[in-house]
C-alpha positions as CSV (number, residue, x, y, z in Angstrom):
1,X,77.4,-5.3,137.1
2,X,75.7,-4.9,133.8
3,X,78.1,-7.1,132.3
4,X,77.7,-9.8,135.0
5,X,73.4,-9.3,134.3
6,X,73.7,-9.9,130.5
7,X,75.0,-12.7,130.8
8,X,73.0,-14.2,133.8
9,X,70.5,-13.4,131.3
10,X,72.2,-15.6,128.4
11,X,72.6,-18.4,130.4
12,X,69.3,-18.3,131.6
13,X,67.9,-18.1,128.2
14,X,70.4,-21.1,127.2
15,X,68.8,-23.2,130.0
16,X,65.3,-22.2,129.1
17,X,65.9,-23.0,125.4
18,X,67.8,-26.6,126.3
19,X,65.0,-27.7,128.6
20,X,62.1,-26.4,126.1
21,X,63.9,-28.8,123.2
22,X,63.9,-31.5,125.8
23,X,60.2,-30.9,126.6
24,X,58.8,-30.6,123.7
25,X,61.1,-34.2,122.5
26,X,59.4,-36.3,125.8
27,X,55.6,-35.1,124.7
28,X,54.4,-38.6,124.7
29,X,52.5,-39.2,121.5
30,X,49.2,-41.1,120.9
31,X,50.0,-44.9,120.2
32,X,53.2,-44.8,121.9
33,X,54.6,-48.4,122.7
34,X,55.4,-48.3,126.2
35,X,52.0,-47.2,127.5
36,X,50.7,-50.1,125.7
37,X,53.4,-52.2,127.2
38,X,52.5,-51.5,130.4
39,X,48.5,-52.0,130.1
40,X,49.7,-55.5,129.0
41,X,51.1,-56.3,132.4
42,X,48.8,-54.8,134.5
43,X,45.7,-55.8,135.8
44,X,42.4,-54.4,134.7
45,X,40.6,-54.9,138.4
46,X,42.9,-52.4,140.1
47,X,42.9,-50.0,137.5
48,X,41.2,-47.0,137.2
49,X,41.1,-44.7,134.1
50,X,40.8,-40.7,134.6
51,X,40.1,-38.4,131.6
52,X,40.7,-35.0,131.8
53,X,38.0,-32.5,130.5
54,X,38.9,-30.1,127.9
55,X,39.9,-30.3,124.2
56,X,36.3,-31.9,123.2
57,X,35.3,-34.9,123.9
58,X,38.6,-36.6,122.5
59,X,40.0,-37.1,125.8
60,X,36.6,-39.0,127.3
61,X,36.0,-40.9,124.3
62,X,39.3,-42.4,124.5
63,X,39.1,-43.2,128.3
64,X,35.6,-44.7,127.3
65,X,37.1,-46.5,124.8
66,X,39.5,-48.0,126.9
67,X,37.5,-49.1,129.5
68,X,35.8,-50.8,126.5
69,X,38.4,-52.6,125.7
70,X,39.2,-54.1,129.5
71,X,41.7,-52.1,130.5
72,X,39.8,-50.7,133.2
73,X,37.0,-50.9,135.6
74,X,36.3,-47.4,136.3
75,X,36.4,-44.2,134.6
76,X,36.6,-40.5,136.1
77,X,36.5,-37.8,134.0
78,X,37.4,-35.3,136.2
79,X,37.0,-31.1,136.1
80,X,33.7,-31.4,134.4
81,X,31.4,-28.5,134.6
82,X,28.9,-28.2,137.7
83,X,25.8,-28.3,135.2
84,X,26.7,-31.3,133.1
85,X,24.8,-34.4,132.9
86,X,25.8,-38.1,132.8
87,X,23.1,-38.5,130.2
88,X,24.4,-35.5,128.6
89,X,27.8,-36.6,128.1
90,X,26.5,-40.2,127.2
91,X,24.2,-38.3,124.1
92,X,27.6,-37.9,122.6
93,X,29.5,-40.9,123.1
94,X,28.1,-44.3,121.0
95,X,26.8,-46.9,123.2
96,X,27.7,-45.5,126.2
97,X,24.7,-45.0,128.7
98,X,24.9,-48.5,130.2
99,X,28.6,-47.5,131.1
100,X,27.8,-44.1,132.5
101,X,24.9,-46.2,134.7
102,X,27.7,-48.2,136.0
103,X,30.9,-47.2,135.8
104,X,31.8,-43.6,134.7
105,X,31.7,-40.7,137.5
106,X,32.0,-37.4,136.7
107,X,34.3,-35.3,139.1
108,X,32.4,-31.6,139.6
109,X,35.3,-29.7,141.8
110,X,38.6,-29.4,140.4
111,X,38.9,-26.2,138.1
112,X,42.8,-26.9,137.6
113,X,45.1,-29.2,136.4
114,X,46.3,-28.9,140.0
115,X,42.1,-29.6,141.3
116,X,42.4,-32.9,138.7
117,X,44.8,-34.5,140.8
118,X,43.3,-34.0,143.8
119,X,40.0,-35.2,142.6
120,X,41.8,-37.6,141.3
121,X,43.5,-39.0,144.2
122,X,40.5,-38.9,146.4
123,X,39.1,-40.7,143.5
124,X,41.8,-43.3,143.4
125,X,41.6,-43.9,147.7
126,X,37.8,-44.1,147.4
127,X,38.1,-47.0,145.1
128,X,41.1,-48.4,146.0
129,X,43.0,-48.4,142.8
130,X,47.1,-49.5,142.4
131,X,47.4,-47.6,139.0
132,X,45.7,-45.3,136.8
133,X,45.4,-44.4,133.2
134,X,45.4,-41.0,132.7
135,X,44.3,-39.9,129.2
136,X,44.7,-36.3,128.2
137,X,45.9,-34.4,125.4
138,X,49.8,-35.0,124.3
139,X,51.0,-31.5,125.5
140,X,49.2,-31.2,128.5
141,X,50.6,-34.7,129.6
142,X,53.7,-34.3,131.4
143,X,52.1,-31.0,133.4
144,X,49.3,-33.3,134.2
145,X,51.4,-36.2,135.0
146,X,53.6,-33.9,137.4
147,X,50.5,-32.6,139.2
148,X,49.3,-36.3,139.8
149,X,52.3,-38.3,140.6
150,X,53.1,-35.8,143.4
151,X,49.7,-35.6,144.8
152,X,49.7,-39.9,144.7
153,X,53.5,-41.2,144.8
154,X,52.5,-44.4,145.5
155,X,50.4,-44.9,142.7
156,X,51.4,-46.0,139.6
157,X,50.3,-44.2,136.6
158,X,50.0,-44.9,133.2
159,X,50.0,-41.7,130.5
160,X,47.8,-42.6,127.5
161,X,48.1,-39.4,125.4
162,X,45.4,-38.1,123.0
163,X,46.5,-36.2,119.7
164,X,46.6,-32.5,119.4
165,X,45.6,-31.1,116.4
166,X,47.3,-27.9,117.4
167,X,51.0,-29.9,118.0
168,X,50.7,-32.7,115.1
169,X,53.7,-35.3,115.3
170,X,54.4,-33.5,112.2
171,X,55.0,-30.1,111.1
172,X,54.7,-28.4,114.4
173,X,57.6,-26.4,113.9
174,X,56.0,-24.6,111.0
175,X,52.7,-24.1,113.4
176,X,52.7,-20.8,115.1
177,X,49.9,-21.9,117.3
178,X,51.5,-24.7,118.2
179,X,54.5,-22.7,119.3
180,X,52.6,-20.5,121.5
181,X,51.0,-23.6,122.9
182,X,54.1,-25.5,123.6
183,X,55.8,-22.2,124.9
184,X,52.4,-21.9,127.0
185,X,52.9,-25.5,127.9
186,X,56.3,-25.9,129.0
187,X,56.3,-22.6,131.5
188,X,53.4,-23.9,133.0
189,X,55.4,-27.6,133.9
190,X,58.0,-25.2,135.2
191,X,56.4,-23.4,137.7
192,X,54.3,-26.9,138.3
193,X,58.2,-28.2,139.1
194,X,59.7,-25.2,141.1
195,X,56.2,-25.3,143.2
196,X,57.1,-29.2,143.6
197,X,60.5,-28.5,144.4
198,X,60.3,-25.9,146.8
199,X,57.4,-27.5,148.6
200,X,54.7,-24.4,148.4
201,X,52.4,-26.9,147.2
């Protein structure tokens, strides 16, 4: 019996260790061809962007940015704190306060990645949108991405990743925060999945 549970316990590391080097290898990284592929053909009217808050204001400046550039006609940055301002935000974002008048909301409910997609998807219904840009930080992608595809299958979604400092495209290995952040990470999208799977969510 002990035998047998040693090596459950091998082959359960094995597994664990296979699909960490497979999550860590499908991080999308910033500048990535295919999401800019697909903002090519899509169409800026029925597309709404969603930043998610956390790491700075990286992640807002880039959905900003995007919206900018007409790939967008909304952006929601969602999970922001009760307190915060429009006019705050817009302070720290050049040329931004006509945007923030027009077309930036700020989401006030969601505390998880799990409350970001349902923000977002009520979010996405209120406006009718057929896809979304999601911008968030490279690691935190495919968790993100998991949480909102399954809350919205029919919409399409379109990950536009924002560089970690922590997780760098290069040298990352040598990076023991960046470990513990990946390792952090990755068991996170697994419980995200087996929640998913097993339909307790």
């Amino acid at each position: 019996m002990i035998r047998f549970v040693g090596q459950l316990l091998i082959v359960f590391a094995l597994l664990w260790a296979g699909g960490f080097a497979l999550f860590v290898s499908k991080v999308p990284r910033e500048g990535n061809e295919i999401a800019s592929l697909q903002l090519e053909n899509s169409d800026p009217a029925e597309t709404g962007i969603v930043a998610l808050t956390g790491g700075g204001l990286s992640r807002i400046r880039a959905a900003v940015t995007l919206m900018e550039s007409g790939n967008g006609t909304k952006v929601l940055i969602t999970g922001t704190h009760p307190d915060t301002r429009e006019e705050e935000l817009a302070a720290y974002i050049e040329n931004s306060a006509a945007l923030f008048e027009c077309c930036i909301e700020l989401g006030q409910r969601a505390l998880t990645t799990r409350g970001n997609a349902i923000e977002t998807r009520d979010w996405v219904d209120e406006n009718g949108f057929e896809r979304i840009i999601v911008v968030t930080t490279d690691y935190h992608m495919p968790r993100a991405i998991a949480e909102i595809r399954h809350s919205m299958p029919q919409t399409q979604v379109i990950a536009w990743p924002v560089a970690s400092p922590i997780a760098p495209a290069q040298g990352w290995i040598e990076s023991g925060e960046a470990w513990q952040v990946l390792v952090t990470e990755y068991n996170k999208f697994l419980l995200v999945r087996m929640a998913q799977v097993l339909r307790l969510e």
